[in-house]
C-alpha positions in Angstrom: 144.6 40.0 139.9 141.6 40.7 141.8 140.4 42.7 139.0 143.4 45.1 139.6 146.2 45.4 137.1 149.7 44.2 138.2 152.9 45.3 136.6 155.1 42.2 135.1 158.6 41.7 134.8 161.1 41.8 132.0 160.5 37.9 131.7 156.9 38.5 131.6 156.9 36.9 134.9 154.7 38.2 138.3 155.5 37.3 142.2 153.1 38.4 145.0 151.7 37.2 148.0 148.3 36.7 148.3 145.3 36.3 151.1 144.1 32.5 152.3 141.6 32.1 150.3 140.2 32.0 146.3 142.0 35.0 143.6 140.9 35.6 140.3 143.4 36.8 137.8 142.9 38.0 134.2 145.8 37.5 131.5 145.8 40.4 128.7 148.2 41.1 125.9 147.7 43.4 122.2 147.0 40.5 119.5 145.9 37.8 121.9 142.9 36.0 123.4 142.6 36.9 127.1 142.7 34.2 130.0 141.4 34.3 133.0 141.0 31.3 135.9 141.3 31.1 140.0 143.6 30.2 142.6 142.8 29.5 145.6 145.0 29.8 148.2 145.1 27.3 151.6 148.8 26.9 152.8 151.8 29.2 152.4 153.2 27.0 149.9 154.1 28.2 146.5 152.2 28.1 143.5 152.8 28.7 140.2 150.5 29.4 137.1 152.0 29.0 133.5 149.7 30.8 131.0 150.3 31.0 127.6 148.4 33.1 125.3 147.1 32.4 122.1 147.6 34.6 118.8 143.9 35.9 117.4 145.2 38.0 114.6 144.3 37.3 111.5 146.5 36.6 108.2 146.6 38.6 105.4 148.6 38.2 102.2 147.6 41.8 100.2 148.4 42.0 96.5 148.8 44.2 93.6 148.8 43.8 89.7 150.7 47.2 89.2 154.4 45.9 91.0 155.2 49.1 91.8 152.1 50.5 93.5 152.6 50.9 97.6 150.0 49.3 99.9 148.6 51.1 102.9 146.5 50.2 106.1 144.7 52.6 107.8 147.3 55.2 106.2 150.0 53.2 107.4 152.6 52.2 104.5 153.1 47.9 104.2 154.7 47.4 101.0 155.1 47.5 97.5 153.2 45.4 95.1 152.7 43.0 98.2 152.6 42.5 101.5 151.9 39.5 104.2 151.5 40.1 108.0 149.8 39.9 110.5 146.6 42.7 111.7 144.3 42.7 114.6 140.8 41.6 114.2 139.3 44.5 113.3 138.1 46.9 110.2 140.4 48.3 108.2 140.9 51.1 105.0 143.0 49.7 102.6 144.4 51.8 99.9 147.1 51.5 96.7 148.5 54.4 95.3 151.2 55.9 93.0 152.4 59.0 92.3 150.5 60.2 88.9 147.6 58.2 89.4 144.0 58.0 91.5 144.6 55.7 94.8 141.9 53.0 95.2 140.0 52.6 98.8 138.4 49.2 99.8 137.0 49.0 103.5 138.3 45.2 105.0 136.9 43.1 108.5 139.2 40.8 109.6 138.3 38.3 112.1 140.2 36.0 114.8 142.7 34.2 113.1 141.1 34.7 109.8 143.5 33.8 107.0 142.3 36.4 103.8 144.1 36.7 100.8 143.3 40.0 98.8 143.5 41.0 95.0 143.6 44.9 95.2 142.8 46.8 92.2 145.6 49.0 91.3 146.2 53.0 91.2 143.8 54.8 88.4 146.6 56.2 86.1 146.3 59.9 85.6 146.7 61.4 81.8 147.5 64.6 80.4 148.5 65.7 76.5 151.4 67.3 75.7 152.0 69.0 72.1 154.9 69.0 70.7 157.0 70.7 67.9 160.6 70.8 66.4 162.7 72.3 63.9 162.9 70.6 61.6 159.6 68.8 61.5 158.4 64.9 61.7 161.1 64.3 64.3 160.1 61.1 66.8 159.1 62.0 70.1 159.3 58.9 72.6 158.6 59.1 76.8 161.2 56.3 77.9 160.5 53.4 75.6 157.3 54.0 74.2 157.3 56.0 70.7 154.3 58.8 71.3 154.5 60.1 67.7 156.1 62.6 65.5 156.2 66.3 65.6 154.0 68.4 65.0 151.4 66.5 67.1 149.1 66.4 70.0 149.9 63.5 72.2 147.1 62.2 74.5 147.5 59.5 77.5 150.2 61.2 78.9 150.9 59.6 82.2 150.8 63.5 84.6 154.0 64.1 86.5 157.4 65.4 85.3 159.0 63.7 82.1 162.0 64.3 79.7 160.7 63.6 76.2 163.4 62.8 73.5 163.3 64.2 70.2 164.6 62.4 67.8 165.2 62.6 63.7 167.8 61.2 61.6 170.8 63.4 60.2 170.2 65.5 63.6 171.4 65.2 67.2 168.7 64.1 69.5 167.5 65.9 72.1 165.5 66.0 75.4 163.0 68.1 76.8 161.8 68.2 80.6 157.8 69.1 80.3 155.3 68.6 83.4 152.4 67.1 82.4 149.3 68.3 84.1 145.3 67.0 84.4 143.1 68.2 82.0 145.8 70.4 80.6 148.0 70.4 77.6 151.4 70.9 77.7 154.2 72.3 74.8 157.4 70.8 74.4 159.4 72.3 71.2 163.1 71.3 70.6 165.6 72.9 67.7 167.3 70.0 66.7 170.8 70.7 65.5 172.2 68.9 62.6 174.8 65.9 63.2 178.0 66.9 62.8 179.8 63.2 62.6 181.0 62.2 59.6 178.8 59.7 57.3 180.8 56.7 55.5 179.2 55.0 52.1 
């Protein structure tokens, strides 16, 4: 009021007495076009002013082809695989990322009460090889349900990060192998794979 700020009320609400004569008064709030207007003042009567902001942030619907990548703002984590909200007008750095892989950047301006919907590219996957052995030989290695080969072999497109790789052969009891998988390096997993005890029935 008067170019000075006033404090509110819980309700939002302000009461003060003012001078005969005119009053400016400036209505502020995050997220919101401002207001501003005069009163002028000539009797000791009451007045009231009802103001009622309007929202200028912008609407943003942010997706992801890889479901499980997380969405960030200006380093803030939104989501999973999507997110809608509402931001500020204003520039922001939007990123995806995943553990074991590269996170992709793309620089955003939103305006007043833009509505933007975004396709974000997903994480770069991160790969490693792993080789891998077992006694006795030609004995399927797998990484949850995808097959990577048989022993003895060098496996490339290994997603990094630590894995438990299954051996498996038939006649012999399976067995896993916990291996971290690094960048640029190659790993060794090697299992002894014990023969199978159960009985066989023809």
């Amino acid at each position: 009021v008067d170019d000075k700020p006033q404090a509110l009320n819980a309700d939002g609400s302000i009461s003060m007495f003012l001078l005969y004569g005119e009053h400016t008064y400036r209505v502020e709030a995050p997220g919101c076009k401002p207001e501003s207007g005069t009163v002028n003042i000539k009797s000791e009567e009451t007045q009231t002013i009802i103001v009622n902001l309007s929202s200028q942030m912008a609407h943003v619907v942010l997706s992801v082809p890889m479901s499980d990548a997380e969405i960030w703002v200006n380093n803030v984590r939104k989501g999973v695989g999507q997110w809608t909200g509402s931001l500020a007008p204003g520039a922001y750095v939007i990123e995806t990322r995943k553990e074991g892989c590269r996170p992709q950047r793309t620089t955003v301006t939103l305006a007043e009460e833009e509505e933007r919907t975004l396709a974000l590219q997903a994480p770069e996957p991160i790969f490693g090889r792993l080789r891998a052995d077992s006694n006795p030989l030609e004995a399927e290695v797998w990484l949850g349900d995808k097959k990577l080969g048989s022993t003895p072999g060098v496996f490339s497109n290994v997603p990094v990060g630590s894995h438990s790789f299954l051996f498996i052969k038939d006649g012999y009891q399976s067995k896993t192998v916990d291996v971290t998988i690094e960048e640029g390096k190659i790993a060794t997993a090697s299992a002894k794979l014990e023969k199978d005890g159960s009985p066989t029935f023809e």
